[in-house]
C-alpha positions in Angstrom: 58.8 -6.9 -8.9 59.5 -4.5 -12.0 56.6 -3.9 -14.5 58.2 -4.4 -18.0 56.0 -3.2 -20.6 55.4 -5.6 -23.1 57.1 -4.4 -26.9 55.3 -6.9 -28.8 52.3 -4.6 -28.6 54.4 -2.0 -30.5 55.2 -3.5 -33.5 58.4 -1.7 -35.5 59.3 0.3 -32.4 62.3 0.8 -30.7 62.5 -0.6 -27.3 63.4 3.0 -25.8 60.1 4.4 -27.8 57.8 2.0 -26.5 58.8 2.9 -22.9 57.8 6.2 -23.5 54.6 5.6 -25.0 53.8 2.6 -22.7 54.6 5.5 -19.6 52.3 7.7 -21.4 49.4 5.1 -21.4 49.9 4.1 -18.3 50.0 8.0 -17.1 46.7 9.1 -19.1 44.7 5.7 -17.8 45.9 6.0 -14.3 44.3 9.7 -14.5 41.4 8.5 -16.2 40.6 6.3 -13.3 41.3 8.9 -10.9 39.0 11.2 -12.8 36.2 8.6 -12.4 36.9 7.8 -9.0 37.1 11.6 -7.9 33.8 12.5 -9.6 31.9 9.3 -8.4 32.9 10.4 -4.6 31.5 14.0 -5.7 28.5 12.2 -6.7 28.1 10.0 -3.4 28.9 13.3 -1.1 26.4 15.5 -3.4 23.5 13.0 -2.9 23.7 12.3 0.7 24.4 15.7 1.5 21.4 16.8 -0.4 18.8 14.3 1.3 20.4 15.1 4.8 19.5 18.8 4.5 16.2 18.3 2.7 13.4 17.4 4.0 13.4 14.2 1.7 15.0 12.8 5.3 11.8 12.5 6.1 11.2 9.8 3.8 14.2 7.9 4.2 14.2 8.6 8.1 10.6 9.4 9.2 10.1 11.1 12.9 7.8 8.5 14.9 6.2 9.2 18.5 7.5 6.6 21.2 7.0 6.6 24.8 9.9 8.3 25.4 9.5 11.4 22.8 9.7 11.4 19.0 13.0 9.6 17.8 14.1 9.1 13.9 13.7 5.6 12.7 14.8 3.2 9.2 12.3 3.0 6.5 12.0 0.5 4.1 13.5 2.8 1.2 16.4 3.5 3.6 16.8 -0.2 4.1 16.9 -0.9 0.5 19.0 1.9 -0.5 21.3 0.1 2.4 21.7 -3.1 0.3 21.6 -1.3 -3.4 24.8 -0.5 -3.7 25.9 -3.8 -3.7 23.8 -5.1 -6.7 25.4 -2.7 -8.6 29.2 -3.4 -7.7 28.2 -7.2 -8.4 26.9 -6.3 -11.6 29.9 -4.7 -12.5 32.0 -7.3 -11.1 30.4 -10.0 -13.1 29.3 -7.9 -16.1 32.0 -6.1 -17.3 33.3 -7.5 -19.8 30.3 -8.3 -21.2 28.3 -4.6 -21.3 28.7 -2.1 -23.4 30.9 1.2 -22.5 27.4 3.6 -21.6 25.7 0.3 -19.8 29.1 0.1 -17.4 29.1 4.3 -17.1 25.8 4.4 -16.2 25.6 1.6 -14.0 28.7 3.4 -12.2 26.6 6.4 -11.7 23.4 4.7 -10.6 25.8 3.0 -7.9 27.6 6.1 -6.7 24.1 7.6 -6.3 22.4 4.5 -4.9 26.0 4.7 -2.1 25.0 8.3 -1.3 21.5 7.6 -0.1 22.7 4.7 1.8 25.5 7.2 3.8 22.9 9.7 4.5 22.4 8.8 7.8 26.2 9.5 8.8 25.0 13.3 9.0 22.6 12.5 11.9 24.6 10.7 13.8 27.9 12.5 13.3 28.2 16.3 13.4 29.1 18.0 10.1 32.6 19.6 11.4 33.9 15.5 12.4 32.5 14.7 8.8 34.3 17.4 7.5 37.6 16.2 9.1 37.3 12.7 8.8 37.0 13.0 4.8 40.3 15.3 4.7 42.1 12.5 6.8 40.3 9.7 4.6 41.8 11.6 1.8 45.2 12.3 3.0 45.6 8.6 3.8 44.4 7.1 0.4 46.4 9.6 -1.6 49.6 8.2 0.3 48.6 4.7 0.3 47.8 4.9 -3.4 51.0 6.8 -4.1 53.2 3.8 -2.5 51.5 1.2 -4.4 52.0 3.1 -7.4 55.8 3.8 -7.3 57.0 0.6 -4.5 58.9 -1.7 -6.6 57.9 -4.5 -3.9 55.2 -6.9 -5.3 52.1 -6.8 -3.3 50.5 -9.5 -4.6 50.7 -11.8 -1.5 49.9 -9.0 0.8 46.6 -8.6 -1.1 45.7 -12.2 -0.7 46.2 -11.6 3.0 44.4 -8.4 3.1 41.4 -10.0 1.2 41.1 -12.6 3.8 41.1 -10.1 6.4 38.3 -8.5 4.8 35.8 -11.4 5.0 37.1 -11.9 8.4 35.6 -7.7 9.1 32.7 -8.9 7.1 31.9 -11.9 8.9 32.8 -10.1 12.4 30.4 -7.5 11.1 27.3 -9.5 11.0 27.6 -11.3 14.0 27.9 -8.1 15.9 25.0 -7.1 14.4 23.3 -9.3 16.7 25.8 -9.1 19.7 25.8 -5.3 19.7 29.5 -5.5 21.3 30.7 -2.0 21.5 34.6 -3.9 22.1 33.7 -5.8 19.2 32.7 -3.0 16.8 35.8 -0.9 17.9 38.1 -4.3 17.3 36.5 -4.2 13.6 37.1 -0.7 12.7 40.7 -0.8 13.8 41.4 -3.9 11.9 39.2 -2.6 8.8 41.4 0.2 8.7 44.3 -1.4 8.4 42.8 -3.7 5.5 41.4 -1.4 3.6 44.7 1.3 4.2 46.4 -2.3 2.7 44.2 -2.6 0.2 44.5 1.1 -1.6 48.0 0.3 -2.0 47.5 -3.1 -3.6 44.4 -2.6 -5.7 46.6 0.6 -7.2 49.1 -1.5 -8.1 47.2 -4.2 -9.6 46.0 -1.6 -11.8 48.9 -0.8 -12.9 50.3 -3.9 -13.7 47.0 -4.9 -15.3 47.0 -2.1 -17.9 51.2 -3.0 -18.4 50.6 -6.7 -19.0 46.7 -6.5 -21.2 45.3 -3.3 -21.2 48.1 -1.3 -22.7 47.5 -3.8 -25.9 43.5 -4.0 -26.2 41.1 -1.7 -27.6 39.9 1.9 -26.7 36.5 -0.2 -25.7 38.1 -2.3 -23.1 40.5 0.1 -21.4 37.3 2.6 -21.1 35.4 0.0 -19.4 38.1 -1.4 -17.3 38.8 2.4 -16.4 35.5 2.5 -14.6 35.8 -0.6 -12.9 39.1 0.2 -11.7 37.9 3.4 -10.3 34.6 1.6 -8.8 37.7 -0.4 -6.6 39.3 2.6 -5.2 36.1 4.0 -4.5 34.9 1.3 -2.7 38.5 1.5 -0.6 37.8 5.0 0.1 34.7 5.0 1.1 34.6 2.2 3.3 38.0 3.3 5.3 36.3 7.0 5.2 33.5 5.1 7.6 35.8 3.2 9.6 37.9 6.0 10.2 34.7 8.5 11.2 33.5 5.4 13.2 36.9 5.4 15.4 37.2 9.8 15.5 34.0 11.3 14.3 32.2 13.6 17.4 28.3 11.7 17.6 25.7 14.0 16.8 23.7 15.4 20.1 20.7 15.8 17.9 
């Protein structure tokens, strides 16, 4: 499927013209998205690394005394910074189009920092070298994904629907293992949430771009700042999530 920009939106402009300045838009809100996405990650990293080393672990994962020695266990604030993230990608989802350009900013910044207490525990039970890898692959792997749904010609759309599917399906499976505790299960999940959310780079890229072809590329400065930081909050959420799968499947456990 070709993305033909549309020349209405240029008004008095010669077909060849409005290519160019439609590639330019295109180019500077692709990078815009990036941007957002790249320093939302920084965010996320900064803030879990910080309470991991500090001793605000302690709050979030308090030592306790057991009958068989003095073990880490979940607070309350840890369990609700477990389940904050998500109010804040639902916000977004729903809200939009509706907020303002600072409320949507902000709110992307209260999320990536809310998502960085909630992966704090990843640096007790991994060790820092196998979080270290893990993100480089995480990040090699999205860059190419995300590359081939930028430049493939080959509409994606139908793959997505499938993809989407099979991400309730790791949702659903997620939960019920919660209760099962089926180490077969879990390693079935992370295999098959790879491959979704390796899918899913490629397709939410392209979506983007086609979105910002077809409306973006004729609306206001307003709109295309918010959508930029909604689009980002989807590749984030890509990233992030296929980061964990991945350190799930490869990362060394922690002998601490």
């Amino acid at each position: 499927m070709a993305f033909s920009p549309d020349y209405r939106a240029y008004p008095g402009v010669r077909a060849g013209a409005a290519a160019e300045v439609m590639d330019a838009g295109l180019r500077a809100y692709m990078l815009r998205v990036y941007n957002w996405m790249t320093s939302g990650l920084l965010l996320t990293g900064i803030v879990a690394y910080a309470v991991a080393h500090t001793t605000l672990i302690n709050v979030f994962y308090p030592i306790v005394q057991t009958p068989y020695g003095f073990h880490r266990t979940i607070s309350g604030l840890a369990t609700v910074s477990m389940f904050a993230p998500l109010a804040f990608v639902l916000v977004l989802s729903f809200g939009v189009n509706k907020l303002s350009r600072t409320t949507v900013q902000a709110l992307y910044w209260l999320f990536c920092a809310a998502m960085g207490l909630s992966l704090t525990n990843i640096f007790l039970q991994f060790t820092g070298q196998s979080v270290v890898r893990v993100f480089f692959i995480t990040a090699a792997t999205f860059g190419a994904m995300s590359l081939f749904g930028y430049t493939t010609r080959r509409d994606l759309t139908a793959a997505g629907s499938f993809l989407i599917m099979g991400l309730f399906g790791v949702i659903i499976a997620s939960v019920v293992n919660m209760f099962v505790h089926s180490s077969a299960m879990q390693f079935a999940i992370s295999v098959i949430g790879v491959l979704v959310f390796v899918g899913l780079t490629a397709y939410d890229t392209q979506r983007i771009k086609l979105t910002y072809s077809q409306y973006l590329s004729a609306m206001g400065p307003e709109v295309a700042a918010k959508r930029s930081v909604y689009d980002a909050l989807s590749l984030l959420l890509n990233f992030i999530n296929l980061f964990m799968l991945i350190l799930q499947l490869t990362g060394n456990r922690s002998s601490n």
